[in-house]
DRENTI-881493 format. One record per atom (N, C-alpha, C, O): residue in one letter; x, y, z. Coordinates in steps of 0.001 Angstrom, whole numbers, plus 500000, padded with zeros to 6 digits. Example, Ala and Ser with C-alpha at 12.3 -4.5 7.8 and 13.67 -1.06 7.14 Angstrom:
A513190494310507800A512300495500507800A513200496700507800A514236496681508465S512850497750507080S513670498940507140S512900500030507870S513409501138508039
END
This chain:
X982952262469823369X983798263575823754X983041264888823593X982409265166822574X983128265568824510X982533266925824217X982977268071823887X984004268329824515X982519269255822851X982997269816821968X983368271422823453X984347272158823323X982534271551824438X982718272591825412X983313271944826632X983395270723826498X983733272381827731X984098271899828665X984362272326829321X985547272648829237X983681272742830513X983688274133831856X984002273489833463X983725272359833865X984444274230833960X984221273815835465X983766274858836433X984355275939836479X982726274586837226X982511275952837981X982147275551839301X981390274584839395X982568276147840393X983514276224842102X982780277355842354X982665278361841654X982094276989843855X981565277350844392X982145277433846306X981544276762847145X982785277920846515X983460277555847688X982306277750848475X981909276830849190X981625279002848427X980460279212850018X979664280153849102X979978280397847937X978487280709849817X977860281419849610X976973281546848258X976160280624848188X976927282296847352X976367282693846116X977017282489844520X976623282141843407X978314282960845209X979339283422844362X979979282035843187X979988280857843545X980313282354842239X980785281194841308X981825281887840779X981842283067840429X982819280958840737X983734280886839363X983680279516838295X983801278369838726X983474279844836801X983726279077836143X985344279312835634X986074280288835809X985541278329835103X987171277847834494X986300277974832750X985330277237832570X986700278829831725X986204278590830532X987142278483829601X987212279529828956X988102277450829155X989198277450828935X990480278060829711X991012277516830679X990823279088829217X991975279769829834X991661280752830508X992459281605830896X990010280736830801X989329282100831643X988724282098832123X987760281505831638X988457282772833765X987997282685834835X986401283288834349X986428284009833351X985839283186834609X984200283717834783X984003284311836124X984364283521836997X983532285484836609X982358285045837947X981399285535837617X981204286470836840X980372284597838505X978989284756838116X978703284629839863X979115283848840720X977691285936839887X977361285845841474X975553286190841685X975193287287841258X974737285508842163X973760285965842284X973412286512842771X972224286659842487X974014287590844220X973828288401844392X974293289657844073X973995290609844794X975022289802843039X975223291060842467X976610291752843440X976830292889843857X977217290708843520X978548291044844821X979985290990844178X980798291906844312X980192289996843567X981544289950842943X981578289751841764X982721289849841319X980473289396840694X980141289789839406X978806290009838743X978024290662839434X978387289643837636X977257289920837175X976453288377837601X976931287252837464X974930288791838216X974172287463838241X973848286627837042X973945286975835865X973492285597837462X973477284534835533X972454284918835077X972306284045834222X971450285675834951X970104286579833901X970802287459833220X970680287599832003X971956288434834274X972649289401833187X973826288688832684X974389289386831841X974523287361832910X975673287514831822X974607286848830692X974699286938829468X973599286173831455X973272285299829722X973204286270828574X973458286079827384X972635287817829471X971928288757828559X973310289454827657X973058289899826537X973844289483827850X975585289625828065X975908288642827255X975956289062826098X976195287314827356X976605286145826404X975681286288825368X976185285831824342X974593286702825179X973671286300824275X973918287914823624X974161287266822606X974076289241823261X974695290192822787X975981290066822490X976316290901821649X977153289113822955X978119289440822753X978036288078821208X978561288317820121X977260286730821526X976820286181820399X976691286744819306X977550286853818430X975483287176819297X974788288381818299X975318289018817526X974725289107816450X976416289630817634X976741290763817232X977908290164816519X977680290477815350X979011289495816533X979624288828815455X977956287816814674X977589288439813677X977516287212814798X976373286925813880X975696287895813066X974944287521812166X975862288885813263X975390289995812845X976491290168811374X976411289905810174X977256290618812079X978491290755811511X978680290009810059X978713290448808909X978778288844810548X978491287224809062X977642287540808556X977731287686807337X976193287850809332X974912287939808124X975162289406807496X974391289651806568X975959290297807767X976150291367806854X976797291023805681X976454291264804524X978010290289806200X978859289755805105X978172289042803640X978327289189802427X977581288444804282X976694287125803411X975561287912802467X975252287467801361X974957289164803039X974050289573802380X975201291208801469X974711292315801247X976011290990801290X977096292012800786X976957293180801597X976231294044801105X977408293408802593X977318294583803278X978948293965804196X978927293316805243X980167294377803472X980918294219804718X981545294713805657X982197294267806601X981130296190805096X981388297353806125X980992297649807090X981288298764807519X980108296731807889X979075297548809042X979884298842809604X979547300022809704X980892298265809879X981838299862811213X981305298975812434X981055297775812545X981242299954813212X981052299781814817X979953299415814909X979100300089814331X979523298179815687X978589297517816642X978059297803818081X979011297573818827X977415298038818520X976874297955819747X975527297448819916X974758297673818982X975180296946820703X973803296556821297X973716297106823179X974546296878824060X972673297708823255X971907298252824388X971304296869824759X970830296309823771X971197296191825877X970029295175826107X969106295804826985X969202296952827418X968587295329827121X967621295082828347X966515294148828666X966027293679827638X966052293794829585X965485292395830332X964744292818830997X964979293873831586X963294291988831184X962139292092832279X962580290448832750X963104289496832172X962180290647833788X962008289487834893X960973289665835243X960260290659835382X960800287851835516X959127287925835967X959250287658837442X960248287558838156X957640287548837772X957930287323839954X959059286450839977X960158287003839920X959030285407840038X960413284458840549X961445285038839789X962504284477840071X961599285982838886X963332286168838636X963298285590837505X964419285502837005X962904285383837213X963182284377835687X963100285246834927X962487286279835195X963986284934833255X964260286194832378X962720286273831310X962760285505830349X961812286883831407X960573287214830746X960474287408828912X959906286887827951X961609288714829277X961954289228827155X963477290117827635X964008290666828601X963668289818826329X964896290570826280X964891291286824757X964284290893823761X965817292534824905X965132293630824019X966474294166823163X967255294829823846X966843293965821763X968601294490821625X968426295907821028X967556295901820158X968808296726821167X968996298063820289X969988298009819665X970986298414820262X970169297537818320X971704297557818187X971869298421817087X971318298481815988X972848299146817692X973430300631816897X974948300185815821X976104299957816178X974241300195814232X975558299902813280X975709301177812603X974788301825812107X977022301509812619X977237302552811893X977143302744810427X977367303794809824X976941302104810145X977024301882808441X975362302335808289X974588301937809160X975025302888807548X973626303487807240X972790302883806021X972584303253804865X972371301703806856X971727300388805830X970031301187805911X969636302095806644X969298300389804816X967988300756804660X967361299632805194X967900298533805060X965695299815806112X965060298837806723X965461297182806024X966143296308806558X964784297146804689X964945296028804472X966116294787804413X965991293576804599X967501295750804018X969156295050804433X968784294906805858X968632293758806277X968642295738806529X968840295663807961X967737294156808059X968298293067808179X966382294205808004X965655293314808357X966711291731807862X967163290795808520X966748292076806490X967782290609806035X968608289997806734X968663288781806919X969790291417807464X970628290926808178X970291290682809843X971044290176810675X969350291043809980X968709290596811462X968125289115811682X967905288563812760X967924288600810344X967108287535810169X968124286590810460X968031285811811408X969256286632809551X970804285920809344X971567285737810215X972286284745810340X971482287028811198X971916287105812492X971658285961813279X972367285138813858X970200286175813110X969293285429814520X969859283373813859X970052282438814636X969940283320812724X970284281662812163X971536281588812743X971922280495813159X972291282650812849X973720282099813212X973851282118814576X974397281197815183X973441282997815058X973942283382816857X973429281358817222X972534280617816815X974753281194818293X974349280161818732X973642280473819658X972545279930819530X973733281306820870X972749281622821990X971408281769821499X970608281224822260X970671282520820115X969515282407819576X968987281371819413X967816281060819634X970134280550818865X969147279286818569X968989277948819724X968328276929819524X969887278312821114X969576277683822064X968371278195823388X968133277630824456X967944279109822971X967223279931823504X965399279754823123X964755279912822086X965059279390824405X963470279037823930X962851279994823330X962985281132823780X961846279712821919X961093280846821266X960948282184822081X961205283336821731X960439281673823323X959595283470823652X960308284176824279X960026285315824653X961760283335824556X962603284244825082X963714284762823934X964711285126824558X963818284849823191X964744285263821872X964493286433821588X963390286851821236X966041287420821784X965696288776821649X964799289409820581X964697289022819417X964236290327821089X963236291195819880X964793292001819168X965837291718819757X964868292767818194X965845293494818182X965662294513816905X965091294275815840X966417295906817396X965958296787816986X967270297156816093X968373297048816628X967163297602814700X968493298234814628X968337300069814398X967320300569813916X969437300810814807X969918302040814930X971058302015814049X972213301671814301X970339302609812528X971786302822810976X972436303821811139X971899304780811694X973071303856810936X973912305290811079X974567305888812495X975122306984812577X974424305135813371X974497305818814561X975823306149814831X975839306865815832X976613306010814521X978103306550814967X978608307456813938X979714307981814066
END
């Protein structure tokens, strides 16, 4: 039995809908009726992150972060394929390098998208303390 379970319809063209439980997805590769699958991964894989983040704050006593955000961004190589991906992620809470490094580390063990994600593609990631 499997623990996920998706369906995704393709009537014509580019365009996809997945069924993800009780929620529609689209995923379009041409950039027509939603985001192409390089940007939601980049997208699924930040929105991962950042509750992982979250836990590894917890875990290392920090449970205040405040507000989260991550900036991504992505190079593609000639064929389109996703190259690196880059997080800026801005916590409001005004941690010092080394918490921050701890909880980046903790992050990266928990995010499931990190750890399904081949080595050289696994975000680099930056944090921004204090930013809000």
């Amino acid at each position: 039995m499997s623990d996920i379970e998706t369906t995704t319809v393709c009537e014509e063209g580019y365009a996809c809908t997945s069924q993800v439980g009780d929620f529609d997805l689209q995923i379009d590769a041409t950039d027509e009726t939603g985001p192409n699958p390089n940007a939601a991964l980049v997208a699924t894989y930040a929105s991962c992150y950042i509750p992982a983040f979250r836990v590894g704050g917890g875990q290392r006593g920090e449970d205040d972060l405040g507000k989260l955000q991550i900036d991504a961004s992505a190079t593609l190589d000639d064929e389109d394929d996703l190259e690196s991906i880059v997080f800026d992620l801005h916590v409001e809470a005004d941690l010092d390098d080394e918490t921050a490094e701890e909880i980046v580390a903790r992050g990266e063990d928990i995010c499931h998208v990190h750890s399904a994600l081949k080595a050289d593609l696994q975000a680099e990631i930056n944090v921004h303390s204090g930013a809000f």
